[in-house]
Backbone bond lengths (Angstrom), bond angles and torsions (degrees), N, CA, C in turn:
res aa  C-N    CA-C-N  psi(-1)  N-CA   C-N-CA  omega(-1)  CA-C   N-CA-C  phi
1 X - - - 1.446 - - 1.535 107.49 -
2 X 0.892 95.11 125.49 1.979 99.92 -177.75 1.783 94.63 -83.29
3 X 1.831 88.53 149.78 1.837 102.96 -163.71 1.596 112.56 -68.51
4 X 2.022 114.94 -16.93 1.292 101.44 163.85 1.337 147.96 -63.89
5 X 1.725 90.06 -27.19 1.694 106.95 172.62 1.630 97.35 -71.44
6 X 1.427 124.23 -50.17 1.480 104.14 -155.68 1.451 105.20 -86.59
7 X 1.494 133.83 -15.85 1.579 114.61 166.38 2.084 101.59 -68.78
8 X 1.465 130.30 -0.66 1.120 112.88 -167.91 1.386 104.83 -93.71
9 X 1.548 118.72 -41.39 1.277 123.90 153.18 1.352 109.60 -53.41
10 X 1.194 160.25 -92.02 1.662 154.81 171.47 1.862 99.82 1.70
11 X 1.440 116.10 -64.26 1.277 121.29 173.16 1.829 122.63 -42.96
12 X 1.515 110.86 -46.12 1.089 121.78 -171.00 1.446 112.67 -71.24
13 X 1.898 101.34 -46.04 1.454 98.68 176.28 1.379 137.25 -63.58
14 X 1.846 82.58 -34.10 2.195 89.14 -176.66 1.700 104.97 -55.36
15 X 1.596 99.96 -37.30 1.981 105.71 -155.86 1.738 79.15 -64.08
16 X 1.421 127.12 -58.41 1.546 111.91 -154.61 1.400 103.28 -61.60
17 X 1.487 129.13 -18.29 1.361 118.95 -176.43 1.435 109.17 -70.20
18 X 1.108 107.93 -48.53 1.887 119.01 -173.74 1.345 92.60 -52.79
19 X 1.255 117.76 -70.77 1.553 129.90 -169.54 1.408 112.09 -21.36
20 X 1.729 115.09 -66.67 0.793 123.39 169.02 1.516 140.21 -62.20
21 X 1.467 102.29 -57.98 1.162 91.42 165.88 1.225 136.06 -25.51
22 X 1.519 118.42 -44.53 2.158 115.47 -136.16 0.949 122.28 52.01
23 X 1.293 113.85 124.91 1.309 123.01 169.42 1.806 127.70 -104.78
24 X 1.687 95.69 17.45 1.697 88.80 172.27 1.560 104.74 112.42
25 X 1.360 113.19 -35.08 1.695 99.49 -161.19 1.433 124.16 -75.72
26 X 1.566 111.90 -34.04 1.883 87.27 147.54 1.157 133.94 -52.01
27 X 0.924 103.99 -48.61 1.882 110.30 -170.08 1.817 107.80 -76.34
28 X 1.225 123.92 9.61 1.658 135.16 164.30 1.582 91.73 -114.43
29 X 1.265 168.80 -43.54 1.129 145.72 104.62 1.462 138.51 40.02
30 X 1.434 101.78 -84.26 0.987 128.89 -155.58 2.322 93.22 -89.52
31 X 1.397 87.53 -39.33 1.604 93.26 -174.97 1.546 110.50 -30.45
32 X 1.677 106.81 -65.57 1.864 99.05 -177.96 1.405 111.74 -66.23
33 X 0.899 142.60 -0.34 1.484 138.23 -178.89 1.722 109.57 -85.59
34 X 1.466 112.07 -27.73 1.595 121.11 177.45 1.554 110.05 -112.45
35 X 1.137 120.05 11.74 1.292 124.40 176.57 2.113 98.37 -107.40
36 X 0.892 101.74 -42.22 1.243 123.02 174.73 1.563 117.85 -60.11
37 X 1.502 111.48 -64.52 1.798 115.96 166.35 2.187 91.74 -64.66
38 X 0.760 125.18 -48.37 1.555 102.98 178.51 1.161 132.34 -55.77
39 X 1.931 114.28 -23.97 1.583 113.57 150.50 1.279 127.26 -75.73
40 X 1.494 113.12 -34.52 1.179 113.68 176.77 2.004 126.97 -65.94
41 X 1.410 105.81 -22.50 1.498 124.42 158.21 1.158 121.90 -54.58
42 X 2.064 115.54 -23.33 1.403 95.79 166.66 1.599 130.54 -116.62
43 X 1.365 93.92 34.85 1.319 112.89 -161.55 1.713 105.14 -123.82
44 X 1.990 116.18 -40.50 1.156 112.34 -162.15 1.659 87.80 -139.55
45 X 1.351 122.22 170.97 1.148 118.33 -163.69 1.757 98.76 -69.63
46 X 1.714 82.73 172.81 2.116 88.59 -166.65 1.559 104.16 -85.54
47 X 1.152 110.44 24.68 1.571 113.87 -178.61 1.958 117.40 -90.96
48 X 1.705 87.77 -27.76 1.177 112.92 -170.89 1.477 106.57 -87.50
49 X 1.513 113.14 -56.78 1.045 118.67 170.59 1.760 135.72 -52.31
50 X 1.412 107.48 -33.70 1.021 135.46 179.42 1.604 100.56 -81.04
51 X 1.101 126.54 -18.59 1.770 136.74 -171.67 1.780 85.02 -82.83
52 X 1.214 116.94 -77.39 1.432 128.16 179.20 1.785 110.42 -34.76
53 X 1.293 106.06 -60.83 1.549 109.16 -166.71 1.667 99.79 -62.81
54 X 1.428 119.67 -9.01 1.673 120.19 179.38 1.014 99.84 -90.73
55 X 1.271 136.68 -29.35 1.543 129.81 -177.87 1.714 110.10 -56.77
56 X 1.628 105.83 -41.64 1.227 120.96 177.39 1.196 105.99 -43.72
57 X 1.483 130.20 -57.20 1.541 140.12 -114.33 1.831 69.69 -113.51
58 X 1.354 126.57 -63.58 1.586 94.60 -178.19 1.294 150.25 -71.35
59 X 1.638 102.66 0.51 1.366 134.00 169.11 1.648 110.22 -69.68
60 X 1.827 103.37 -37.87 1.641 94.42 179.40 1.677 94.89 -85.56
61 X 1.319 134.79 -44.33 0.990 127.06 -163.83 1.910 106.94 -60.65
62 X 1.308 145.65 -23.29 1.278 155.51 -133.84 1.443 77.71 -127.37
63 X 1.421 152.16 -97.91 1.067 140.38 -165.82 1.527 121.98 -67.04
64 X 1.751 89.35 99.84 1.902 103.05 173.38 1.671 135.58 -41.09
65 X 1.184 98.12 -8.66 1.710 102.99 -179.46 0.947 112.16 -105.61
C-alpha cells in the first residue's frame, strides 16, 4: 500500500472519530445558559427561566460537536 493512500485513510478515520464522538463544545456552551435559567427560576416566574434554560438546549442542540 503506498503511504498516500494509508495517511488518507488515517485522515478519514481520525475526522469520523471526532465527528462522531463529540467532544463537549455544545454542551460547555450551552452549560451557562441552564445554569443561569435555573437561578433565574427561583427568583422570577419559571416561564422566564425556563425561556433562558432553552436557549441553552438549542445552543447544545445547533452546535454538532
Amino acid at each position: 500500500m503506498n503511504k498516500n493512500n494509508y495517511l488518507l485513510k488515517l485522515f478519514v478515520m481520525l475526522f469520523a472519530l471526532i465527528v462522531f464522538s463529540g467532544c463537549g463544545v455544545g454542551s460547555v456552551v450551552a452549560a451557562p445558559f441552564k445554569v443561569t435559567g435555573a437561578i433565574v427560576n427561583v427568583v422570577t416566574p419559571d416561564v422566564v427561566g425556563d425561556t433562558i434554560s432553552g436557549v441553552g438546549d438549542v445552543a447544545d442542540a445547533a452546535i454538532p460537536f
